[in-house]
C-alpha positions in Angstrom: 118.3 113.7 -96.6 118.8 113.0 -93.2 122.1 114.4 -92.5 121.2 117.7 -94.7 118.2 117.8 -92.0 120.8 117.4 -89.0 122.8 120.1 -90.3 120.3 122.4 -91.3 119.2 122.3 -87.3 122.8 122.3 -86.4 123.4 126.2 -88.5 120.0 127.6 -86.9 120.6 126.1 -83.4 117.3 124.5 -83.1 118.5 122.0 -80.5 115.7 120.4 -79.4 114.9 119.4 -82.9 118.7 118.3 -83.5 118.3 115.9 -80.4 115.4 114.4 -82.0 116.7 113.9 -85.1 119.4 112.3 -83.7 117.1 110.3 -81.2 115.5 109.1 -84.1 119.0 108.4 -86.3 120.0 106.4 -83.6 117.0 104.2 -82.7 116.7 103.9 -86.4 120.2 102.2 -86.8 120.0 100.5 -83.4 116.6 98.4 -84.5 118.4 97.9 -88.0 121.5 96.3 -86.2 119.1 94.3 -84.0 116.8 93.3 -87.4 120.0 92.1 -88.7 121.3 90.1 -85.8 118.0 89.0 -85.3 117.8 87.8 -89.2 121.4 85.8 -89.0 120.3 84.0 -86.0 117.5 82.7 -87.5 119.5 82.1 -90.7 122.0 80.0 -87.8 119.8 78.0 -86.6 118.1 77.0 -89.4 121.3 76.4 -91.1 122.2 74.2 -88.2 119.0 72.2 -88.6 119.8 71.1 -92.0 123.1 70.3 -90.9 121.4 68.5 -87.8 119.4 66.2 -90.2 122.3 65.6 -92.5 124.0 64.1 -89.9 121.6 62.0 -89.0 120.7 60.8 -91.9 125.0 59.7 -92.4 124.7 57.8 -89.1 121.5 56.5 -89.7 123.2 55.0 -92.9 126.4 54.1 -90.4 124.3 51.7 -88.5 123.2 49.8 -90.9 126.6 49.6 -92.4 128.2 48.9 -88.8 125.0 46.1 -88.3 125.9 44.4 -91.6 129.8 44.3 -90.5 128.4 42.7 -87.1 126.6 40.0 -88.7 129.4 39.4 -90.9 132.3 39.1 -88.7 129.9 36.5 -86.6 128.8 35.0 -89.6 132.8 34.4 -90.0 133.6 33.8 -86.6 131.0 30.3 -87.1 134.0 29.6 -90.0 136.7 29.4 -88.1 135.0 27.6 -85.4 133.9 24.9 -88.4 137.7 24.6 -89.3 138.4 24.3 -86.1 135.7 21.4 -85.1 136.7 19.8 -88.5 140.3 19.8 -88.0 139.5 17.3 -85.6 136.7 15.7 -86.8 136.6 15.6 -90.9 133.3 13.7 -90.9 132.2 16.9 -89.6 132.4 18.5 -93.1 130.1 16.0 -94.7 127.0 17.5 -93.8 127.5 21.0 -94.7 130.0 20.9 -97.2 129.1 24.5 -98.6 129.7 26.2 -95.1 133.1 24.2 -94.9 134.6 25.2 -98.8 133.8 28.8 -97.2 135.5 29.0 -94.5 138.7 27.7 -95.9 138.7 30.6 -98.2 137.1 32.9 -96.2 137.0 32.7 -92.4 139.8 35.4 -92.5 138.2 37.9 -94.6 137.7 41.0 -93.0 135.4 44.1 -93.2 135.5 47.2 -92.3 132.3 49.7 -92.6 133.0 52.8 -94.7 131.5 55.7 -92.7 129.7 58.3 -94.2 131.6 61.5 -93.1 130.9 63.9 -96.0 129.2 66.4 -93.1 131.3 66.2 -90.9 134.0 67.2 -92.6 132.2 69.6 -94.3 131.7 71.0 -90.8 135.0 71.1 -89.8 136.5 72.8 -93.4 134.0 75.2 -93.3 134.2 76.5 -89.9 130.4 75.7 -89.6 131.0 73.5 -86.3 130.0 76.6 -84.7 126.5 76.2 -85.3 125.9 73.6 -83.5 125.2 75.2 -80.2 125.1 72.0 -78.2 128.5 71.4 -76.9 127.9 67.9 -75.9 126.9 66.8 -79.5 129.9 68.3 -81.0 132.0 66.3 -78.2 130.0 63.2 -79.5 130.9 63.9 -83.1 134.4 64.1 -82.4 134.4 60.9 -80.2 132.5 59.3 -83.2 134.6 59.8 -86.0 138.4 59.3 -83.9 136.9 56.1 -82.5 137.0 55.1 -86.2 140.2 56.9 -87.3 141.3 54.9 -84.7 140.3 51.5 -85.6 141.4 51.8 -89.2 144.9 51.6 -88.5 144.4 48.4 -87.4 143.4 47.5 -91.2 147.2 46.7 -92.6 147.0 44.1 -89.2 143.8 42.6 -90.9 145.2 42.4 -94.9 148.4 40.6 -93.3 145.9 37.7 -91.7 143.8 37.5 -94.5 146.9 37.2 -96.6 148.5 34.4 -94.4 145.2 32.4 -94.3 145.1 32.5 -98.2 148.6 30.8 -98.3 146.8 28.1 -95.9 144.4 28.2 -97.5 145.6 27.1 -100.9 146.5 23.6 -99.8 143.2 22.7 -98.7 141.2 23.0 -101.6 141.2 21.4 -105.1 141.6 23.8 -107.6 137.5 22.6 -108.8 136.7 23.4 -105.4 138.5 27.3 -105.1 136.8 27.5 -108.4 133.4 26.6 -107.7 133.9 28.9 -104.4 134.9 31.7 -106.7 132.7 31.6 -109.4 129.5 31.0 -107.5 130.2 32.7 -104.3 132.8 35.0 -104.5 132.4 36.3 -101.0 129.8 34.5 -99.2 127.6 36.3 -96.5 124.5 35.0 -94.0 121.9 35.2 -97.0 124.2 33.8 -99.8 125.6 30.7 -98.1 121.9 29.2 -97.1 120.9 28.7 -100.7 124.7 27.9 -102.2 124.6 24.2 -103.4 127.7 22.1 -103.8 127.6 19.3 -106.5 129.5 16.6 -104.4 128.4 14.1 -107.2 130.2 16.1 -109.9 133.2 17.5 -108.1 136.0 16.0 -105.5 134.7 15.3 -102.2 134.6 17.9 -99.4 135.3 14.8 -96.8 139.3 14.7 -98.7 139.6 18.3 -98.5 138.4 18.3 -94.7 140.7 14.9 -93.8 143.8 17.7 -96.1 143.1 19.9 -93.2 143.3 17.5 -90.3 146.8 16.8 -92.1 148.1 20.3 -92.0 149.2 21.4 -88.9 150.1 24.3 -89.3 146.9 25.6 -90.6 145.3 24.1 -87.8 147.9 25.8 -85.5 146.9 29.2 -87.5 143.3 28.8 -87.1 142.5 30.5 -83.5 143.9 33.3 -85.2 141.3 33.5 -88.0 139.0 32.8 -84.9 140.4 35.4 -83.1 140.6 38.4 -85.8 136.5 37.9 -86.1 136.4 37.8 -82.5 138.5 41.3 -82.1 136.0 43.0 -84.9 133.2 42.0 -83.4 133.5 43.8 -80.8 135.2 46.6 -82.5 131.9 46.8 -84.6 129.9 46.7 -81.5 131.7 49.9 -80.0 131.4 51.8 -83.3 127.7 50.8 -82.9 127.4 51.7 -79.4 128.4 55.1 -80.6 126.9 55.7 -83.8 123.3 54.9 -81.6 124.2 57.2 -78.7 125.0 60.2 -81.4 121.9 59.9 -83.0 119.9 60.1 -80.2 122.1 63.2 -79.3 121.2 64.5 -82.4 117.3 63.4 -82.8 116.9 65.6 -79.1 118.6 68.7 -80.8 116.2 68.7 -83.7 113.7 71.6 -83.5 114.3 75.0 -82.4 
């Protein structure tokens, strides 16, 4: 309709009423391309909003992950430093024999949060990493996630010491008392080990398996190791922690238009 107008002016040379027809074509399509700019920035930005509170939600979850990991690799650390007190003091396992059957199966374990980085990398495969307009957040994210890339290679390190302390390990205990350990507690934590119960009266005595230790030293040469490996992700956790705070305050001031 609009073109049959424009030419119709065009054949009888009414000029004045071509340029306003064309005037009015052109404003037309300009405020139509401005609508529609105006439409997918809104559709941006709210887009990046939900994104936004995705991501805060993962590294809200991260923290308490990361947390838990802290607790446990001090919980852990306290193991090793048992073993270490009782390797030269047995009598020293007598009064918490629980804590001490633990730690010579366990004060090697280690644990390593699992992120949650489902957003982020949908971010990054989508191409969506544009839309978040605050370059210093997207710095953050990156930092975030290669801190514990990073770290994880590390993790073959970690299954070779827990591996080596198991072969110590093995000549500690009796075989009822890696049972008991096993099928009460298979991996003990802060909470668990406070109500765990050891039936001394039924079961070998945790004083022989302490004064087994004192005998073994190359266990006891091993143990700053176990020590040390708690030590080293305890402070690795800290850092991811550091982090994973400082990127969600990043990301609770972007939230909002």
């Amino acid at each position: 309709m609009v073109i049959r107008r424009l030419i119709k002016r065009f054949r009888t040379q009414d000029w004045a009423a071509l340029v306003s027809e064309l005037v009015i074509v052109v404003v037309g399509i300009f405020v139509a391309i401005q609508a529609d700019r105006w439409l997918e920035k809104q559709d941006d930005l709210q887009r990046e909003q939900l994104y936004i509170a995705r991501l805060a939600e993962d590294i809200e979850r991260d923290i308490e992950e990361i947390t838990y990991s802290i607790d446990l690799a001090a919980f852990r650390l306290d193991f090793a430093n048992l073993l270490i007190e009782s390797s030269r003091d047995p009598e020293i396992a007598r009064d918490q024999p629980e804590r001490f059957l633990a730690a010579v199966q366990q004060a090697a374990f280690t644990h390593t949060p699992a992120l949650s980085s489902d957003t982020f990398e949908e971010l990054r495969s989508t191409g969506n990493l544009v839309l978040l307009r605050n370059g210093e957040l997207k710095a953050a994210l990156f930092e975030y996630y290669r801190y514990d890339e990073g770290q994880r290679q590390y993790q073959s390190l970690q299954l070779m010491t827990e591996i080596r302390h198991f072969e110590f390990a093995a000549k500690i205990l009796s075989v009822e008392q890696h049972a008991w350990v096993q099928d009460n507690y298979y991996v003990f934590g802060p909470r668990t080990v406070a109500d765990a119960r050891y039936p001394d009266s039924d079961m070998p005595g945790v004083i022989e398996a302490a004064r087994r230790l004192q005998n073994a030293p190359d266990f006891v040469a091993w143990l700053p190791q176990a020590r040390g490996i708690q030590l080293d992700l305890t402070r690795t956790h800290s850092d991811r922690a550091r982090l994973a705070e400082a990127l969600l305050e990043l990301l609770t001031r972007n939230t909002g238009p």
